[in-house]
C-alpha positions, -999 to 999 in steps of 0.1 A, spaced: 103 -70 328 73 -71 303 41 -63 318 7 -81 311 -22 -64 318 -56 -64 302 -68 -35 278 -89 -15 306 -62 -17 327 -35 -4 303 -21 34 315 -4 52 291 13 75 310 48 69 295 34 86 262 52 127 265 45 157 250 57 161 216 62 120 211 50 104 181 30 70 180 25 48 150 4 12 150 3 -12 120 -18 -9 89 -52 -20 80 -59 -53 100 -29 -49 118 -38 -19 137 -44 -31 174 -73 -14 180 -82 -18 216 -47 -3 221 -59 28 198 -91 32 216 -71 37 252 -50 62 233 -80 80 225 -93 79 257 -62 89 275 -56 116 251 -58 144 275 -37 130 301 -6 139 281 -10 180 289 3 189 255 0 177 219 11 146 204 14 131 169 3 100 154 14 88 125 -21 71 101 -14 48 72 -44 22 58 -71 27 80 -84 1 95 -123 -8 94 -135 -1 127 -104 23 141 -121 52 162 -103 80 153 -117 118 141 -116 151 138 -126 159 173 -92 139 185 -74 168 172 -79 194 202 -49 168 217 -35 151 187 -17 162 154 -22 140 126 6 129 97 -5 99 73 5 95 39 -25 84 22 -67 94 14 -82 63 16 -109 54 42 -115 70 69 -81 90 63 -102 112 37 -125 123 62 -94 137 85 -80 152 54 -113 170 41 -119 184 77 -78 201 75 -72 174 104 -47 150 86 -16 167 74 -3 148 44 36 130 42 41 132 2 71 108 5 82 75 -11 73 45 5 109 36 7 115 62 25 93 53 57 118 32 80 146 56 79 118 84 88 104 66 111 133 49 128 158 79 130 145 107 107 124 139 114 90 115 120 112 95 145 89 71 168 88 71 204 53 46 211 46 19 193 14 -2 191 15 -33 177 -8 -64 170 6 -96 171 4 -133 168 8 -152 201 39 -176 201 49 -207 185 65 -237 210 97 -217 205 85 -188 221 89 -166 189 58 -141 185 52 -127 144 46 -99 132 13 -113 119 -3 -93 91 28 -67 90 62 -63 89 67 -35 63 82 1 85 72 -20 118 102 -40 113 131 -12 125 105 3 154 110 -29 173 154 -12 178 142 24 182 109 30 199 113 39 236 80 20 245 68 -10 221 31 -17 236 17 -52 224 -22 -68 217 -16 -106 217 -47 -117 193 -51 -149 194 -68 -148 158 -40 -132 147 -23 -154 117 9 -169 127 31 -156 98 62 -158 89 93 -130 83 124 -116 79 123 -114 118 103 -128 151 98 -114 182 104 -125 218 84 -114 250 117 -90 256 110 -68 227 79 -59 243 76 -34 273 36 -44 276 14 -69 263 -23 -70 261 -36 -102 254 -70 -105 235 -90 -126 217 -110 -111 189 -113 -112 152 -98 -97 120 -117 -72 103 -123 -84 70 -112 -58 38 -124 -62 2 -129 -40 -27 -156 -34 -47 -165 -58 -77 -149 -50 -107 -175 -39 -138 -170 -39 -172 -145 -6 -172 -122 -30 -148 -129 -58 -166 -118 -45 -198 -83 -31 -184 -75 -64 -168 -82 -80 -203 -52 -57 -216 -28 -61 -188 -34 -95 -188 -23 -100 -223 16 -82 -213 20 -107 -184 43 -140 -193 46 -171 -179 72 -169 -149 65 -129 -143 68 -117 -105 39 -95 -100 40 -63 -79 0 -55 -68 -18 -22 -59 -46 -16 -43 -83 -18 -56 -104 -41 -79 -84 -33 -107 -62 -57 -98 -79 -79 -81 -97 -82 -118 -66 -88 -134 -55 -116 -111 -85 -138 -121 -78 -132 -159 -41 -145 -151 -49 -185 -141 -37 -196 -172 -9 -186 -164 23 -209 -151 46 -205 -126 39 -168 -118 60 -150 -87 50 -123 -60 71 -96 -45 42 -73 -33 43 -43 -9 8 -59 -1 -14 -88 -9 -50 -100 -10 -73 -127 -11 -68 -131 -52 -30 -140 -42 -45 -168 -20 -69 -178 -46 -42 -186 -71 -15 -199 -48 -38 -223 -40 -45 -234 -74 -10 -235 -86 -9 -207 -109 13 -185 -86 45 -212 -76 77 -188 -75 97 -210 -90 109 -192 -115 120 -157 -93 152 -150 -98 149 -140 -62 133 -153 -33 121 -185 -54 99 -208 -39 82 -178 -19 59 -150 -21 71 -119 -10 46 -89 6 49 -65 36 14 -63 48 -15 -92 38 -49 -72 37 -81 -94 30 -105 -116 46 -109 -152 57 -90 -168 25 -62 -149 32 -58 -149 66 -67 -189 68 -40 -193 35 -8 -175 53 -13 -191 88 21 -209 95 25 -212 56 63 -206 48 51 -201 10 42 -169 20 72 -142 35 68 -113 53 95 -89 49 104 -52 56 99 -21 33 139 -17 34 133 -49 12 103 -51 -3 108 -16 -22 148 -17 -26 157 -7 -58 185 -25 -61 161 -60 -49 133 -51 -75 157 -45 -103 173 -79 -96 144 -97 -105 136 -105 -140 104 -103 -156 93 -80 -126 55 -62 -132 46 -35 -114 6 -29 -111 -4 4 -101 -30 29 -108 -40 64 -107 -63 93 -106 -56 112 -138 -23 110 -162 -15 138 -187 -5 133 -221 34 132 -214 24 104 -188 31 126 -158 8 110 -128 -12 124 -104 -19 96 -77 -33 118 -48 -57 148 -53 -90 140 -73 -113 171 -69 -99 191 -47 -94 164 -23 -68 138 -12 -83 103 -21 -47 88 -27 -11 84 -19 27 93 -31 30 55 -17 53 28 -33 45 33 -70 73 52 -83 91 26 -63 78 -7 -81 78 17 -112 114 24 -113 123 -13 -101 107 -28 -132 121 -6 -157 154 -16 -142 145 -52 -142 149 -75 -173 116 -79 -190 100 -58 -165 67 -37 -173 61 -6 -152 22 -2 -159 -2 25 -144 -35 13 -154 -68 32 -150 -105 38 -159 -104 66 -185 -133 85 -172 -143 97 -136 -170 116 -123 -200 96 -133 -181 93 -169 -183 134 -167 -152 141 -175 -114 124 -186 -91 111 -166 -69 114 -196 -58 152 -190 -39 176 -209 -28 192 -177 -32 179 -143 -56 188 -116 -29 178 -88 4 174 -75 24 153 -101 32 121 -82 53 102 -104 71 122 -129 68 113 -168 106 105 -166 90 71 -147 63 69 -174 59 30 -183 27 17 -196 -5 32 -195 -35 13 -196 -73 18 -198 -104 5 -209 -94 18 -252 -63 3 -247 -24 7 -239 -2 40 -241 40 23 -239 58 55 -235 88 39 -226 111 60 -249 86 79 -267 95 120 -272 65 141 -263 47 143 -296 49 104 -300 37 105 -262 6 128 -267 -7 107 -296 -11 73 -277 -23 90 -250 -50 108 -267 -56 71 -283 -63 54 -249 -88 83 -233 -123 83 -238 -132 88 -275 -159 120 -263 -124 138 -249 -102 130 -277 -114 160 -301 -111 180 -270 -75 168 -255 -65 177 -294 -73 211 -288 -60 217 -254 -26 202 -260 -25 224 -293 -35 251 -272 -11 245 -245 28 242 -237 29 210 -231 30 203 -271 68 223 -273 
């Protein structure tokens, strides 16, 4: 019998030693449900683990939750880099793909789960809301699935709804979305999207990152006709030109008619665009980031970025400086699909210079852990231009490289690859 209580009132008692909790990403973490975790934390009598993805503005959770609570997330961004500078957040370097089956049945198996949800339609189905993505398979496996019933929360809809059954509480609420946006793009941004704008056709199905990179590239694309979406996530610039026509799906070679994403993450034109709208579909990571489903799709770009890339193309999407700003994430996943897929582009596109323009991002060796090997290597893309190493030995590799970093570095990337092994 499902239980429903309000958020003061929820006990937590059921959580045990040694069990691992996981809540939805970004604005679909249910955060009055966190907070009473955090609260409760000591009641437990041993530690626990949680499992962090995209931090959600406003989520409560820091360093000093550790004397109860052991940390695993797969990403840097947010708050996350915080718990990851302190030694607090201890890092999953896995594939995105990888995430049900981990989380479902695997060594990161998950016994609480805290969702936030949509309250029902006149059918009595509930949705998932802002994300389905590794949610999806909890619903089967988690011993307790605890539930905030937003009212705010976008009525979306997915691969699969949920009934009052599949919940053991609910906590109903009424409270609104955080809103999540990136930073304006300036001229570096700018300048990529102009050249990753050029290699996108008429009819392509985008795959989007995150960051303003492309968010930029988006708005250079509404010329464009009849572009698709299969997305891990989406923003507001999806909205924008769904609206206006320019992204239809009616030329996927799957899932036409639709845009495909596992977690929306935006503000008030997002959420007010994918409210009851079936254009928009919701689907699990099994799907969203299935080889076999990305390689099936013609015409299939993958938009991703990067701290640093070396001048075989091996990418480092993690460590910048010594600390962990990124994510292993879906890239190699989107990378691989569209190399597979007819007329795909696998592109990695990023600023050439960091640091306050101090140093290249362009590298003869990297700085950190290599996230997606050079054997992935696509298109590279900055600000000078574009690097296609699709098929390109080392030396070829090197020389576009070197021709896309930062003219000031070239001179020296010349010399350190002469220098180094990496030119055998």
């Amino acid at each position: 019998m499902t239980r429903s209580i309000a958020a003061e009132d929820l006990d937590l008692s059921t959580l045990r030693p040694g069990n691992t909790v996981l809540w939805g990403q970004a604005g679909a973490a249910p955060l009055p449900l966190i907070d009473v975790l955090l609260a409760q934390r000591h009641r437990v009598g041993r530690r626990f683990r949680v499992f962090l993805g995209l931090p959600a503005p406003g989520l409560g959770i820091s360093a000093e939750h550790a004397d109860c609570i052991d940390m695993v997330g797969y990403c840097g961004t947010g708050a996350n880099r915080a718990l990851a500078a302190a030694g607090k957040l201890d890092i999953l370097p896995c594939h995105y793909s990888q995430f049900p089956d981990l989380f479902a049945s695997g060594p990161l198996k998950v016994d609480v789960l805290l969702l936030q949800v949509a309250p029902p339609d006149a059918d009595g189905r509930y949705s998932f809301g802002l994300a389905h993505e590794y949610l999806v398979p909890l619903i089967d496996t988690a011993r307790v699935v605890i539930a905030e019933i937003n009212r705010q929360m976008p009525w979306t809809h997915g691969e699969r709804f949920l009934s009052e059954a599949d919940f053991d509480v609910i906590v109903p609420t009424d409270r609104p979305l955080p809103e999540i946006g990136h930073p304006a793009p300036g001229p570096v941004e700018q300048a990529i999207a102009e050249h990753v704008s050029g290699l996108v056709e008429d009819g392509a199905t985008l795959q989007l990152g995150l960051g303003s990179i492309p968010e930029a590239i988006l708005t250079r694309l509404a010329d464009r006709r009849d572009l698709g979406v299969h997305s891990g996530v989406i923003g507001d610039a999806v909205a924008r030109l769904m609206a206006a026509g320019v992204i239809t799906n009616a030329r996927k070679t799957r899932d036409p008619g639709v845009s495909v994403t596992g977690l929306a993450m935006g503000g008030r034109t997002l959420y007010e665009f994918i409210q009851r709208n079936p254009a928009v579909q919701f689907r699990s990571t099994r799907y969203t980031h299935d080889a076999g489903v990305l390689a099936s799709i013609d015409r299939f770009v993958a938009l991703n970025s990067a701290v640093e890339v070396d001048l075989t193309g091996q990418v480092n999407a993690e460590l910048a400086a010594g600390s962990y700003v990124g994510a292993v994430g879906g890239a190699a996943d989107f990378l691989r699909g569209a190399a597979r897929s007819r007329g795909g582009l696998p592109i990695v596109a990023l600023p050439s210079m960091a640091g306050r323009h101090s140093h290249s991002r362009i590298v003869a060796q990297l700085a950190g852990p290599v996230s997606t090997s050079r054997a992935d290597a696509g298109l590279i893309v900055t600000e000078h231009g574009i690097a296609d190493l699709r098929g390109q030995p080392v030396a070829e590799r090197i020389r576009r490289m070197i021709a896309i970093a930062d003219p000031r570095f070239r001179e020296t990337l010349e010399r350190d690859v002469s220098a180094s092994a990496i030119s055998t």
